[in-house]
KEDREN-455350 format. One record per residue: residue number from 1; x, y, z of N, C-alpha, C in turn. Coordinates in nm, 2 decimals, decimal comma, m for minus. Example, Ala and Ser with C-alpha at 12.3 -4.5 7.8 and 13.67 -1.06 7.14 Angstrom:
(1 (1,32 m0,57 0,78) (1,23 m0,45 0,78) (1,32 m0,33 0,78));
(2 (1,28 m0,22 0,71) (1,37 m0,11 0,71) (1,29 0,00 0,79));
! end
This chain:
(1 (0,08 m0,12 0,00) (0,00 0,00 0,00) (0,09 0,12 0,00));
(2 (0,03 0,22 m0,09) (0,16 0,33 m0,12) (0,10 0,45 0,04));
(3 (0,23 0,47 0,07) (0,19 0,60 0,13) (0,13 0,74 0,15));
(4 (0,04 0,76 0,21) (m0,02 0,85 0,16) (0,04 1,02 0,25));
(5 (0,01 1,15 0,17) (0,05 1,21 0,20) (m0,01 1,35 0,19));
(6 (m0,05 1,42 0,26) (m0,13 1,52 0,26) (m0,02 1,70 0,22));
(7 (m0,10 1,77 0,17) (0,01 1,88 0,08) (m0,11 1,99 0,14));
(8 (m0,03 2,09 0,26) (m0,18 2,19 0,23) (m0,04 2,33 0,24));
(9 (m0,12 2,37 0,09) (m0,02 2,47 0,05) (m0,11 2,56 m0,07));
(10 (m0,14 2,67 m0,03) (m0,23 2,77 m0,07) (m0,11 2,81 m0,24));
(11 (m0,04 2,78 m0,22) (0,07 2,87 m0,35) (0,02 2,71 m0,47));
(12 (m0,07 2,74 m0,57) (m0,10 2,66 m0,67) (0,03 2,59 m0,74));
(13 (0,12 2,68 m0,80) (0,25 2,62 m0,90) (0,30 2,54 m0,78));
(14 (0,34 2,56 m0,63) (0,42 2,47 m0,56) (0,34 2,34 m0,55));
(15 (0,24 2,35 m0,52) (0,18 2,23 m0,47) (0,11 2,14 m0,59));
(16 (0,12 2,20 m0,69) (0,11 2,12 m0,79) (0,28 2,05 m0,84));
(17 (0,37 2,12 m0,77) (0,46 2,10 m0,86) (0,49 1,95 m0,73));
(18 (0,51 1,97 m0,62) (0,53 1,86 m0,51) (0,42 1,79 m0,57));
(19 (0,30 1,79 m0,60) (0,21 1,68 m0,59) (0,28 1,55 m0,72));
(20 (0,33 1,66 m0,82) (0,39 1,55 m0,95) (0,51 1,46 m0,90));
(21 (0,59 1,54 m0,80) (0,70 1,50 m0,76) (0,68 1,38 m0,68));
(22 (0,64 1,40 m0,58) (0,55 1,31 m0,45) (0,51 1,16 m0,59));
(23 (0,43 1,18 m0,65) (0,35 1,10 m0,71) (0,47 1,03 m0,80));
(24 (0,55 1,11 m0,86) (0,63 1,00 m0,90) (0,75 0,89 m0,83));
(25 (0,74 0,94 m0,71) (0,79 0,88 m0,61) (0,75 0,77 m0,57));
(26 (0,61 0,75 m0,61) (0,52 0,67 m0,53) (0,45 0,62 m0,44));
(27 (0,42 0,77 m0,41) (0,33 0,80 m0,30) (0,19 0,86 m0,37));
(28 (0,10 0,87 m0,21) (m0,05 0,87 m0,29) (m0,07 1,03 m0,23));
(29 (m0,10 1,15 m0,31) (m0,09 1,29 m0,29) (m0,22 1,33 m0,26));
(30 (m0,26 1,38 m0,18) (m0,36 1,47 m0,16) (m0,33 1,62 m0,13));
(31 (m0,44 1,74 m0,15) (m0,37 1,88 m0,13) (m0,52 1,92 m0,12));
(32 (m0,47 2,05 0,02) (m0,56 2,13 0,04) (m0,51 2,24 m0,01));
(33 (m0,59 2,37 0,02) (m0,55 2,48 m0,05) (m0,59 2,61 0,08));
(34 (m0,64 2,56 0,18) (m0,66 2,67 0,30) (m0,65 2,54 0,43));
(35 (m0,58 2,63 0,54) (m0,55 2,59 0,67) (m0,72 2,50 0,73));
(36 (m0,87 2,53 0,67) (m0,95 2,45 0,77) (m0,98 2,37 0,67));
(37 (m1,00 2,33 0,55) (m0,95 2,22 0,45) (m0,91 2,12 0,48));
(38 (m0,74 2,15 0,53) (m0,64 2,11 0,59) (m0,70 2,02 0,70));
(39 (m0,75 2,09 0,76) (m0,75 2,06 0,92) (m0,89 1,94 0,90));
(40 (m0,97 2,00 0,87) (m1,06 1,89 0,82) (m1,03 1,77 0,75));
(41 (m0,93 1,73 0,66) (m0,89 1,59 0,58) (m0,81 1,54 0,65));
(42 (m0,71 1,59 0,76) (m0,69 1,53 0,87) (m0,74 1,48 0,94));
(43 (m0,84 1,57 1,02) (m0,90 1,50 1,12) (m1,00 1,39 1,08));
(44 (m1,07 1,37 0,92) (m1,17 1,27 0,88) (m1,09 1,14 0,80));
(45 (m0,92 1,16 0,75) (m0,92 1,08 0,69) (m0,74 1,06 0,71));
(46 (m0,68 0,90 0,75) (m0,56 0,87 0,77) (m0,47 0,89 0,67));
(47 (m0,37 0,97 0,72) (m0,26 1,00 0,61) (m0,15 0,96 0,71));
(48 (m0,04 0,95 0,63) (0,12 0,89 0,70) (0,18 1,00 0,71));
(49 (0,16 1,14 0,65) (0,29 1,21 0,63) (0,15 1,41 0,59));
(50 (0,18 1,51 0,67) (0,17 1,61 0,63) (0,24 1,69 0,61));
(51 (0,24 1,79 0,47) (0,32 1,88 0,46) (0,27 2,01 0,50));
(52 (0,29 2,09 0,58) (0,20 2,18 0,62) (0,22 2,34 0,57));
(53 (0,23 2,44 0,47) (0,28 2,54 0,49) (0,24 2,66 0,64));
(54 (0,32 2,74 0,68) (0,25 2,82 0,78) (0,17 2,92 0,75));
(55 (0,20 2,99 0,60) (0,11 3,10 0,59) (m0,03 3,03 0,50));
(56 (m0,11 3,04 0,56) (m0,25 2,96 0,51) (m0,38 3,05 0,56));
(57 (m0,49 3,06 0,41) (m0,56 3,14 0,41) (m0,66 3,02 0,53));
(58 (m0,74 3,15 0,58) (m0,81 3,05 0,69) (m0,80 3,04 0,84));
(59 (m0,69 2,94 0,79) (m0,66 2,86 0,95) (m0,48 2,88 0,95));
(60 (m0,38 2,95 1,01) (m0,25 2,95 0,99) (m0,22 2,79 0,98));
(61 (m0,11 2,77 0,96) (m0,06 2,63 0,94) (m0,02 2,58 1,08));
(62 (0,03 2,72 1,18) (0,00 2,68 1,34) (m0,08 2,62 1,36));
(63 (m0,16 2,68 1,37) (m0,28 2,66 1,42) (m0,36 2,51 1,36));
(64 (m0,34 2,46 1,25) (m0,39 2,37 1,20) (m0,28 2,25 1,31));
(65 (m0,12 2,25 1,32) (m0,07 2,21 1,38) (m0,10 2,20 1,51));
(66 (m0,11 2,27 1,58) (m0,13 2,28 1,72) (m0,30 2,20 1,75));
(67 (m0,39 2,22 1,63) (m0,52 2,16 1,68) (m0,49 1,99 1,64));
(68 (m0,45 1,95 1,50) (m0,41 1,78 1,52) (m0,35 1,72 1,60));
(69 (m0,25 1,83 1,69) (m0,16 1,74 1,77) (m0,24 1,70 1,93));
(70 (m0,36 1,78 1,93) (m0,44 1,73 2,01) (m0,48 1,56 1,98));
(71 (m0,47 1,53 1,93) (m0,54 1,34 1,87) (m0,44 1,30 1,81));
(72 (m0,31 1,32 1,78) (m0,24 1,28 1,63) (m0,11 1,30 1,66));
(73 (0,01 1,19 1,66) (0,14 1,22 1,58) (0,21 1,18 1,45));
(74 (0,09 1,24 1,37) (0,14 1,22 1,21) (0,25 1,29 1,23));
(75 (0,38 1,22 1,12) (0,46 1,31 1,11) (0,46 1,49 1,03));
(76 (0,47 1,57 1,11) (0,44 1,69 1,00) (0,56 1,74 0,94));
(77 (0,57 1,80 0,86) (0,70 1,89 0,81) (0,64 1,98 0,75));
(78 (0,70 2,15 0,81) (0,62 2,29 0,81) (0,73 2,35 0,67));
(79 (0,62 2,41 0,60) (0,70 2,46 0,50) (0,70 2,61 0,55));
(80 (0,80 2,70 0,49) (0,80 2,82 0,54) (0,90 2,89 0,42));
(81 (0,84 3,00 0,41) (0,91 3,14 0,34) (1,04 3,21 0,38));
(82 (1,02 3,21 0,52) (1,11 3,31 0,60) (1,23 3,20 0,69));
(83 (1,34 3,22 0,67) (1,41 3,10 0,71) (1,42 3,22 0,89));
(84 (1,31 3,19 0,96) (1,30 3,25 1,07) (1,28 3,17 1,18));
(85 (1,40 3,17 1,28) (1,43 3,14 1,39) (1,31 3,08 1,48));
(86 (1,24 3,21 1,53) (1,10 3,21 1,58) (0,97 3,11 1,55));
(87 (0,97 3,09 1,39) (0,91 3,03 1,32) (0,92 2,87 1,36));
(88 (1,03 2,84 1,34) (1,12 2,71 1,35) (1,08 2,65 1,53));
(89 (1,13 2,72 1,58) (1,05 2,74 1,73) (0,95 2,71 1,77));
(90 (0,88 2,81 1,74) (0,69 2,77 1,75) (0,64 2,61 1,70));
(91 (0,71 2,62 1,55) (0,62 2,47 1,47) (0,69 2,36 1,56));
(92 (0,86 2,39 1,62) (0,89 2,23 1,66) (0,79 2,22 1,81));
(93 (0,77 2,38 1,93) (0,73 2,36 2,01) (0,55 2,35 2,01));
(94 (0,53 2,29 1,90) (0,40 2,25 1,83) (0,39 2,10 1,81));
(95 (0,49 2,05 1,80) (0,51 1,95 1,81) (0,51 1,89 1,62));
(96 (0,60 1,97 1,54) (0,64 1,98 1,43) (0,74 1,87 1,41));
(97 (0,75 1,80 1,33) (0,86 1,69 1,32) (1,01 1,75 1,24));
(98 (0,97 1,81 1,13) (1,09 1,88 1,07) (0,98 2,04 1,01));
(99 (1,10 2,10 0,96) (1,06 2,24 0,85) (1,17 2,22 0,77));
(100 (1,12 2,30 0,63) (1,19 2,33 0,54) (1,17 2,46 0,46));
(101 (1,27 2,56 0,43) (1,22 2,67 0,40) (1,22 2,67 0,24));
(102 (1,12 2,74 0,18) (1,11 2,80 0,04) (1,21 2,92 0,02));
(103 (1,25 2,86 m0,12) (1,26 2,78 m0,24) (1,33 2,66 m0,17));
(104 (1,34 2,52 m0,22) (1,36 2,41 m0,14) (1,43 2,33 m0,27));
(105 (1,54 2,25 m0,28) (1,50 2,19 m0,36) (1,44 2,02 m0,33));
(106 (1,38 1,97 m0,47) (1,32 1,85 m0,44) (1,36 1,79 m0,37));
(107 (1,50 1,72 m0,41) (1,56 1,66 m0,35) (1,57 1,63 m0,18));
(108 (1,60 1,74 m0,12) (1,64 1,77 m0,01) (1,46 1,77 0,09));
(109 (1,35 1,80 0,04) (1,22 1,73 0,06) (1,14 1,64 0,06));
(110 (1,23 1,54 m0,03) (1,26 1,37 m0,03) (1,28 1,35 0,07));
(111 (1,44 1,39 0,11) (1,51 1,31 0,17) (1,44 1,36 0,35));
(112 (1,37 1,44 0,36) (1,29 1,48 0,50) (1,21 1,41 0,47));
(113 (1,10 1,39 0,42) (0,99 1,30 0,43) (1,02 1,15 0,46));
(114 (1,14 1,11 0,40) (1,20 0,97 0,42) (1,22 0,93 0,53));
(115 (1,34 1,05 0,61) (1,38 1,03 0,70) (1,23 1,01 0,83));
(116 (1,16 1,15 0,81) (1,01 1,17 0,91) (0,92 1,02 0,89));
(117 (0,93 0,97 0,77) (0,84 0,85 0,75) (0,90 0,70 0,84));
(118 (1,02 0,72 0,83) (1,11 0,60 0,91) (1,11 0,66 1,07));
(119 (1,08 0,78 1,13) (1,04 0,82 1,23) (0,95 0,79 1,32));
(120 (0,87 0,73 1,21) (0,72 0,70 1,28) (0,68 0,64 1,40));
(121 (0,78 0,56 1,48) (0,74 0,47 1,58) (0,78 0,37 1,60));
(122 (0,89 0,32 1,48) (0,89 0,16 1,48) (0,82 0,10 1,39));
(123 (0,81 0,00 1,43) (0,72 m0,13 1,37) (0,61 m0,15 1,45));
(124 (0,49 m0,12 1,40) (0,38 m0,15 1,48) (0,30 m0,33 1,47));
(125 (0,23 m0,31 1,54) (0,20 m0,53 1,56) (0,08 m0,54 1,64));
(126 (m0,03 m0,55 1,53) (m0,19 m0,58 1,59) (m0,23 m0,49 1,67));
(127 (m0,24 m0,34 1,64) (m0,25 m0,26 1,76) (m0,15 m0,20 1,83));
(128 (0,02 m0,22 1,84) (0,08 m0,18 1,97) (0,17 m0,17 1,83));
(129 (0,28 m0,11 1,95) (0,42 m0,06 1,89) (0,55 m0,11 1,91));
(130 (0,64 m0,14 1,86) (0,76 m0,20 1,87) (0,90 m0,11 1,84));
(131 (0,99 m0,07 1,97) (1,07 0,00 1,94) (1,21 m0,08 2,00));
(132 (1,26 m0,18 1,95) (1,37 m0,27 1,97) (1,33 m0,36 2,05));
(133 (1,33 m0,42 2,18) (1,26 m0,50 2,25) (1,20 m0,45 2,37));
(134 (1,13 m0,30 2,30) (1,05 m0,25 2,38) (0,90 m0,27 2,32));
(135 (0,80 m0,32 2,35) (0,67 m0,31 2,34) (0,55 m0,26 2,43));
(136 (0,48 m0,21 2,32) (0,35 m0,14 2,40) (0,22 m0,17 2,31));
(137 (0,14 m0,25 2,39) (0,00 m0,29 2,31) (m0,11 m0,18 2,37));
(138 (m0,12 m0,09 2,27) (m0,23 0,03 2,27) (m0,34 m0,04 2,37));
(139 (m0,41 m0,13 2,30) (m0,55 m0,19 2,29) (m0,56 m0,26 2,44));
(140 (m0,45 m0,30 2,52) (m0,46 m0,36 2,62) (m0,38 m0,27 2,74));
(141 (m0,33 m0,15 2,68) (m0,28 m0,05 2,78) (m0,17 m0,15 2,84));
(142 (m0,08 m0,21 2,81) (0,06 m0,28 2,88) (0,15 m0,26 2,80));
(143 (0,26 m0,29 2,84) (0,41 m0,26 2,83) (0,47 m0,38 2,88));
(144 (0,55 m0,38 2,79) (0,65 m0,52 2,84) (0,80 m0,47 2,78));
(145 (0,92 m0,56 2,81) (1,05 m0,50 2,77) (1,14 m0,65 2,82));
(146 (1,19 m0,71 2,72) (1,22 m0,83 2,72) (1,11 m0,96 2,76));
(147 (0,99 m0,90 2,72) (0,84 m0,99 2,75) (0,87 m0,98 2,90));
(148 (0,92 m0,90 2,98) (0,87 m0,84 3,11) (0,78 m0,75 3,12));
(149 (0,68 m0,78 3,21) (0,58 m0,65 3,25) (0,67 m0,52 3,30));
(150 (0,60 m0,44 3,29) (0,64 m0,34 3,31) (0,48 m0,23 3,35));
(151 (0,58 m0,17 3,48) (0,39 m0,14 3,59) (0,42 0,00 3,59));
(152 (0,35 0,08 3,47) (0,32 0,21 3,43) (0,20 0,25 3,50));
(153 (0,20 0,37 3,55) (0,07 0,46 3,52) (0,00 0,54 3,43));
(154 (m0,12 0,54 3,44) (m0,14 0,60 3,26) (m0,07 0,68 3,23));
(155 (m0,05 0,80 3,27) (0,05 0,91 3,23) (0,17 0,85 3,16));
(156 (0,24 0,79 3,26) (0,36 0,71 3,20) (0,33 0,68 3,07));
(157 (0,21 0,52 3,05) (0,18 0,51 2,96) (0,20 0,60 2,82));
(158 (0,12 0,71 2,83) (0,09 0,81 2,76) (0,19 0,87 2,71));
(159 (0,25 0,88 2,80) (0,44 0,96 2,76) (0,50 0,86 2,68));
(160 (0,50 0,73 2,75) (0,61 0,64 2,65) (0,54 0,61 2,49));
(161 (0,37 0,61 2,49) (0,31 0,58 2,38) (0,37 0,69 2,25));
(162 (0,36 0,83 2,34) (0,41 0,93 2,21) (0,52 0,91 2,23));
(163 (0,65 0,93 2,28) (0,76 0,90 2,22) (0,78 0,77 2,17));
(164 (0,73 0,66 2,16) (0,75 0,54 2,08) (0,70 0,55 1,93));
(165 (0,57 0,66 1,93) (0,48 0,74 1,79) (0,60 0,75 1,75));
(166 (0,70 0,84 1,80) (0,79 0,98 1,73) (0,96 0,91 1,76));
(167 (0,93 0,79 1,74) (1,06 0,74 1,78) (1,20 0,79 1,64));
(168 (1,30 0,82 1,71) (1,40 0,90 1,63) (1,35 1,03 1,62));
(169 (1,27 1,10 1,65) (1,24 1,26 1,62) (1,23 1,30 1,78));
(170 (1,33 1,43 1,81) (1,33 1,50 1,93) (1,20 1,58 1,95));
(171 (1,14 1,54 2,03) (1,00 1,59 2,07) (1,06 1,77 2,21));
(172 (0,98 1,87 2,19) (1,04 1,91 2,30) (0,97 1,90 2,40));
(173 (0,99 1,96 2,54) (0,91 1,97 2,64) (0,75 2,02 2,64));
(174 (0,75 2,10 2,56) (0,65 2,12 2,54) (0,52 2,06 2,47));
(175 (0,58 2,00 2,36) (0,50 1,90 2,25) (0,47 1,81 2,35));
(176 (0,54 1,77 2,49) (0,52 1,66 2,55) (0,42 1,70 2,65));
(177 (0,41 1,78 2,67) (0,31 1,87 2,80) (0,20 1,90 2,74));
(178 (0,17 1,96 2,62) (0,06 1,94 2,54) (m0,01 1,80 2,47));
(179 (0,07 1,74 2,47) (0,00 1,62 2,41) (m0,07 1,55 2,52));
(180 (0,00 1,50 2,59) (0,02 1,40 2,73) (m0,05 1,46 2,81));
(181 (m0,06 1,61 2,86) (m0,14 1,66 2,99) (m0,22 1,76 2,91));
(182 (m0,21 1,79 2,78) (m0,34 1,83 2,75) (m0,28 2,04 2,75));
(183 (m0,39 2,11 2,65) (m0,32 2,22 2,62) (m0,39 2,31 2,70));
(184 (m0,49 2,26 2,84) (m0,59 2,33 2,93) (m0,47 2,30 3,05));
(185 (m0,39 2,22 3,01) (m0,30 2,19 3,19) (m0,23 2,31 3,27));
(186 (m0,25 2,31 3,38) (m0,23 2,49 3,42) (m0,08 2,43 3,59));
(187 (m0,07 2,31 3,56) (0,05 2,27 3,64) (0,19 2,28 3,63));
(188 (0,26 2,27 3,65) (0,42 2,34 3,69) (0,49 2,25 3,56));
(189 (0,57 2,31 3,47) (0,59 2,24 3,38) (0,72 2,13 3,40));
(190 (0,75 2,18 3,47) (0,88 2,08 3,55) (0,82 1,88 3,56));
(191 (0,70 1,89 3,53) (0,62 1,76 3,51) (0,67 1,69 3,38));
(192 (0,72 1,73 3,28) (0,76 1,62 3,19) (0,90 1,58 3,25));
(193 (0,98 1,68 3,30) (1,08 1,55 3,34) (1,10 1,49 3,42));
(194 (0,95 1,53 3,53) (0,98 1,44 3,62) (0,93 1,26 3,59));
(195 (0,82 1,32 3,50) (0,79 1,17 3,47) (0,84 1,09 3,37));
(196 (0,95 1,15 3,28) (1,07 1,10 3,22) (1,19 1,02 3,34));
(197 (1,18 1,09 3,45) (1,29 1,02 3,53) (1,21 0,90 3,54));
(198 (1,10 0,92 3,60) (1,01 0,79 3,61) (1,02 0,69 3,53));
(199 (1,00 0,71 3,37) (0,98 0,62 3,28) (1,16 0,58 3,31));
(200 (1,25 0,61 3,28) (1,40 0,63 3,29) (1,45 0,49 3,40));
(201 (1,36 0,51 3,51) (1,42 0,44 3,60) (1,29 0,37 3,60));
(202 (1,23 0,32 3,53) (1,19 0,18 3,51) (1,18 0,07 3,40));
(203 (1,25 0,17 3,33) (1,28 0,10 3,15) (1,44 0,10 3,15));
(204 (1,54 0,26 3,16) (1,67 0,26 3,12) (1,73 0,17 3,24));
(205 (1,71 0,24 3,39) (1,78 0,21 3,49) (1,73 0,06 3,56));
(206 (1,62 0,00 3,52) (1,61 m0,12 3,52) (1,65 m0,25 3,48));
(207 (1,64 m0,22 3,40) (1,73 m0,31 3,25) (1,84 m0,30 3,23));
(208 (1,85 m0,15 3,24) (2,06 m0,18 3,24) (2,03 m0,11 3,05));
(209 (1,96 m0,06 2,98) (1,98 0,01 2,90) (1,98 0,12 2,87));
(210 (1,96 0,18 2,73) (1,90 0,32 2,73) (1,88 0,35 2,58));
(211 (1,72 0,41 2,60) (1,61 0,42 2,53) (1,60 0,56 2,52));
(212 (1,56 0,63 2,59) (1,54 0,79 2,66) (1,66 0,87 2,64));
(213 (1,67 0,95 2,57) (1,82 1,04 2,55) (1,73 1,20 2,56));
(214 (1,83 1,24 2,60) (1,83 1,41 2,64) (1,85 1,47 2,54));
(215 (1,78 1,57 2,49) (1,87 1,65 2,37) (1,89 1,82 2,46));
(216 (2,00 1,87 2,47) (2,02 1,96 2,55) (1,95 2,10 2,55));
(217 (1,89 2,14 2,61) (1,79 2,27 2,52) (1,68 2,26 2,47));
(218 (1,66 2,12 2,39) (1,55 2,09 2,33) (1,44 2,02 2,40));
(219 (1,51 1,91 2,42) (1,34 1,80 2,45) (1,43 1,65 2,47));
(220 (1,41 1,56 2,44) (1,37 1,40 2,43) (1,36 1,35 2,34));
(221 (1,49 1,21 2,30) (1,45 1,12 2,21) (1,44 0,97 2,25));
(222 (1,38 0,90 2,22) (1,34 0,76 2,22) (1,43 0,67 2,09));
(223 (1,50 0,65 2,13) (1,58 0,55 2,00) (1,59 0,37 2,02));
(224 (1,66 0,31 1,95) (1,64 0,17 2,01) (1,77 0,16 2,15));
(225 (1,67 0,06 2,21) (1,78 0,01 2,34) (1,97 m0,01 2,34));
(226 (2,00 0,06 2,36) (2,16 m0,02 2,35) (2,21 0,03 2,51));
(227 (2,30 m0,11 2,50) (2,36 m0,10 2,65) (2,43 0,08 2,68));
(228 (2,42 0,12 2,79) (2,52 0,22 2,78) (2,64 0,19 2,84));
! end
């Protein structure tokens, strides 16, 4: 089954020109043309991969981002005009997977989507997720790690389930506080790492591996298990 891939980009020649490109690649193209379009074919219909521009008539391409990430870690990658700092910022602390600024070339938007597509999670299995011989079955809410139980709280849960979604892509603290505790939570944000030590010292420091890596400034990555 070819992968499918959603294009919401108000600029006609670009997104016709990606949609030929995409398509000869061998992927299955869809395009919107305004931010609630967008937001709408997301929310009603499964894609593997969005490309999101930010400036979008409508609904900004923030804002389209920040409302999917409520239900959803498709991978996104934010297209942008302005190779601006700020920008880059917002969409990752949106919980953005990559950006790429215009003019682009093809190539180099290949090779992001490839990389964000192999980011996805792992290998998923009847429901759950598989990120080296870590497992998590959605449908039964457990965890196991060498077919050991493993005795989470939902939270926990919740945390390990999206970084196993976003496994290889640095999530920051905040993508993780929005998703996990929700974008109404009005508590100390010092809460994702405390429940990262948690996950840490029941997955890394129990086993004697390490899954959970620090990115300094940024956020959190989930990669496969290797001894440290």
């Amino acid at each position: 089954m070819r992968e499918k891939i959603l294009v919401v980009e108000d600029e006609e020649k670009l997104a016709r020109f990606v949609e030929l490109e995409l398509s000869y690649e061998g992927y299955e193209v869809h395009k919107a043309e305004d931010g609630r379009t967008g937001l709408s074919m997301l929310e009603s219909q499964r894609y593997d991969l969005a490309l999101l521009d930010i400036m979008l008539p409508g609904l900004s391409g923030m804002e389209v981002l920040r409302r999917i990430r409520r239900t959803s870690a498709i991978p996104v990658i934010m297209l942008t005009a302005r190779d601006s700092v700020m920008d880059k910022v917002t969409g990752l602390d949106y919980g953005a997977n990559d950006y790429i600024t215009k003019p682009f070339a093809i190539e180099e938007l290949l090779a992001r989507i490839r990389a964000a597509l192999r980011g996805r999670g792992g290998s998923s299995e009847g429901g759950g997720l598989r990120v080296g011989r870590l497992v998590l079955d959605i449908a039964g809410h457990t965890a196991t790690l060498d077919e050991a139980p493993l005795e989470l709280t939902k939270k926990e849960f919740d945390l390990l389930r999206y970084m196993m979604e976003n496994k290889g892509i640095v999530v920051t603290r905040d993508a993780l506080l929005q998703h996990v505790w929700g974008y109404e939570y009005e508590g100390e944000s010092s809460v994702v790492g405390v429940y990262i030590r948690f996950l840490r010292s029941k997955i890394d420091e129990a086993f004697g591996v390490k899954y959970i890596h620090t990115v300094r400034g940024v956020g959190y990555i989930l990669k496969d298990g290797d001894t440290p």
